[in-house]
VOGU-3710 file (C-alpha; in Angstrom, 3 decimals, decimal comma):
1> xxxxxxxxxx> -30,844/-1,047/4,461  -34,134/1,039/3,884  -36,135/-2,098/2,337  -34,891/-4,034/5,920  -36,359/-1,260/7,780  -39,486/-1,276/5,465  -39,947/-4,721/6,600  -39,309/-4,545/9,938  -41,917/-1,925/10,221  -44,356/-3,691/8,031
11> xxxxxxxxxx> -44,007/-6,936/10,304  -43,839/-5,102/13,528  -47,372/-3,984/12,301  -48,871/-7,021/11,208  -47,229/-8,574/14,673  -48,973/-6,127/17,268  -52,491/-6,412/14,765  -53,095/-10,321/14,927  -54,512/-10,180/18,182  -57,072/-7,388/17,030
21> xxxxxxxxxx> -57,979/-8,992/13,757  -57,547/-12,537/15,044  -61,194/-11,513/16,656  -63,489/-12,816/13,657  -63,738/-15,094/10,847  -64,588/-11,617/8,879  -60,811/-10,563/9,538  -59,345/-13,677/8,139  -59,439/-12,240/4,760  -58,013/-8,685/5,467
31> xxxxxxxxxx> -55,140/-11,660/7,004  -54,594/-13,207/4,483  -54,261/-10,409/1,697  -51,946/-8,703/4,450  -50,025/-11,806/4,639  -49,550/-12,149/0,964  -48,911/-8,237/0,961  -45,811/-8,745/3,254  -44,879/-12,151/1,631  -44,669/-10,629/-2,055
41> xxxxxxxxxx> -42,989/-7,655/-0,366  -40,336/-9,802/0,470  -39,941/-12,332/-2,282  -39,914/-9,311/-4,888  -38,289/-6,743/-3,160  -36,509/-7,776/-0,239  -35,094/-11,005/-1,365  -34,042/-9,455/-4,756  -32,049/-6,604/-2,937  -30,642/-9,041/-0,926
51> xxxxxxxxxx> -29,735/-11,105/-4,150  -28,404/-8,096/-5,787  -26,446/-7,161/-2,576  -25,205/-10,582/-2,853  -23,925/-10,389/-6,225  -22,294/-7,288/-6,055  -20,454/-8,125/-3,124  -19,112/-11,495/-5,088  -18,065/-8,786/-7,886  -16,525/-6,433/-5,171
61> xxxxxxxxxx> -14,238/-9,450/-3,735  -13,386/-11,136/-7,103  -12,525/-7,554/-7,831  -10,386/-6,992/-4,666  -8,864/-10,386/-4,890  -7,491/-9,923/-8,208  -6,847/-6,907/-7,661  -4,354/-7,561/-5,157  -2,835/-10,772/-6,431  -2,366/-7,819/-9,740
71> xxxxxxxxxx> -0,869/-5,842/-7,336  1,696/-8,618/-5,765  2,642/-9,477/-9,014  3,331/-6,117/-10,307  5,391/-5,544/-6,867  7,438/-8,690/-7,296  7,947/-7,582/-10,881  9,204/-4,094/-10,430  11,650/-6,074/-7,573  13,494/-8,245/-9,765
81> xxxxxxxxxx> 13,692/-5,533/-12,469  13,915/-2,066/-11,144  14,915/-2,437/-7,369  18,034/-0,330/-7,217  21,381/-2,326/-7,929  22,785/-1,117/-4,917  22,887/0,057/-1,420  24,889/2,285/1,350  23,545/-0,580/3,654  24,235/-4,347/4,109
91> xxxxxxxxxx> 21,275/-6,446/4,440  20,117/-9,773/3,426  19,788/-8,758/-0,592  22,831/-6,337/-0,414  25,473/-8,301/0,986  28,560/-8,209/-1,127  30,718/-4,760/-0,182  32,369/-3,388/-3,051  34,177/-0,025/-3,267  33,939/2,888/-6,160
101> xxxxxxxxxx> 37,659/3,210/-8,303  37,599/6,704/-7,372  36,880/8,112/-3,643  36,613/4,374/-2,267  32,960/4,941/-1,804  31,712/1,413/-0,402  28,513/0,137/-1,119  26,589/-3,550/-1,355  25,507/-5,280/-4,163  23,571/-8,027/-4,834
111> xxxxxxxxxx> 24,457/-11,397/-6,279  24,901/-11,888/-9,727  25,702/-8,141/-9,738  29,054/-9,131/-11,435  27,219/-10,774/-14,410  24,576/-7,284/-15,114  28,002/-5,183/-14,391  31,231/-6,030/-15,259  34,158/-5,205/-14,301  35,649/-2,400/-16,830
121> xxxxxxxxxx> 32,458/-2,528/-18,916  30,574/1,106/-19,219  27,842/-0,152/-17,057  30,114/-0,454/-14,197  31,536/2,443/-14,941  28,169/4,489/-15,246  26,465/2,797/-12,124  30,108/3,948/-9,825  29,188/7,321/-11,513  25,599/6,929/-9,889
131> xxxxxxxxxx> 26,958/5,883/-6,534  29,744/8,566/-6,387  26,472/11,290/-7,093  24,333/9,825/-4,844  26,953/9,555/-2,010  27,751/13,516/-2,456  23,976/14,247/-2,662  23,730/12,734/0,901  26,569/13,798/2,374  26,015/17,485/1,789
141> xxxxxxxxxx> 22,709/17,467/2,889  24,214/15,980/6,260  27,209/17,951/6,315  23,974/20,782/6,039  22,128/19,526/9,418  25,943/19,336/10,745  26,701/23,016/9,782  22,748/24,290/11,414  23,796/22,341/14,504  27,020/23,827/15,013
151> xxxxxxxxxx> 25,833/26,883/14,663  23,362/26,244/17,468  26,053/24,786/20,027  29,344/25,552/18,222  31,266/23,009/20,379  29,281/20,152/18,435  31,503/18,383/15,524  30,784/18,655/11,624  31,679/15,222/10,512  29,817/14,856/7,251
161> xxxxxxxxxx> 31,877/18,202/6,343  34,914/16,933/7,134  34,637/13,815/5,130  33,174/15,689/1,898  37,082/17,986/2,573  38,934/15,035/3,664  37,839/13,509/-0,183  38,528/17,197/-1,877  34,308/17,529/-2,904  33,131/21,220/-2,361
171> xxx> 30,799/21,246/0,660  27,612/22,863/-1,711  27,279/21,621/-5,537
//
């Protein structure tokens, strides 16, 4: 931005001095050098900033552009492999309820979940394991916020506690 101001200067100069130097065939040299002054100003330096700016900018958004079509693909990637075989909540990828062996934990599962876990093998068995932990985990820290709000209006209910003792789990791990 400094060589635009440079040049604005420079030509705001030269602008406001034709009149003056405009006076005499003597001045039409001092012109014309000026002239060439400013024009060589600007092809070498100006226009070359300008051309660098350009190019760098072309680097910065073939940069950012695959950059974030990387990105998308990485995302989609990590979806389909590592995106978390289950959920406490239907939606539109978890929509097939299923319940844990023991406690009756539900939970929603993709398709094809059937196929990556089957029933009775020991990945089945280990991902219940994972939902059964998880679904604890949660609980007590609600049955937590339940217990500090009782104890701030004790006429308020504790229903994450009385699930965890309705399904024999110790209210703290």
């Amino acid at each position: 931005m400094q060589h635009f101001k440079d040049f604005e200067a420079a030509y705001e100069e030269f602008r406001v001095a034709i009149p003056s130097r405009l006076n005499g065939a003597q001045n039409y040299a001092k012109i014309s050098e000026r002239k060439n002054q400013d024009q060589n100003y600007i092809e070498k330096g100006l226009c070359n900033r300008v051309s660098e700016a350009y190019k760098c900018h072309e680097y910065v958004y073939w940069f950012l552009l695959n950059g974030l079509i990387g990105f998308l693909l990485i995302g989609f990637f990590l979806y389909l492999t590592y995106f978390d075989p289950y959920s406490f909540e239907e939606d539109q990828i978890y929509k097939i309820p299923l319940k844990t062996k023991e406690y009756g934990i539900q939970f929603y599962v993709k398709s094809g979940f059937d196929h990556k876990y089957p029933v009775g093998s020991s990945q089945r068995a280990e991902l219940e394991n994972n939902v059964i932990t998880e679904y604890i985990e949660i609980e007590r820290h609600e049955c937590s916020l339940d217990l500090w709000w009782h104890s701030q209006d004790p006429t308020l209910t504790t229903p994450d506690c009385d699930k965890l003792k309705r399904m024999g789990i110790p209210l703290e791990g």
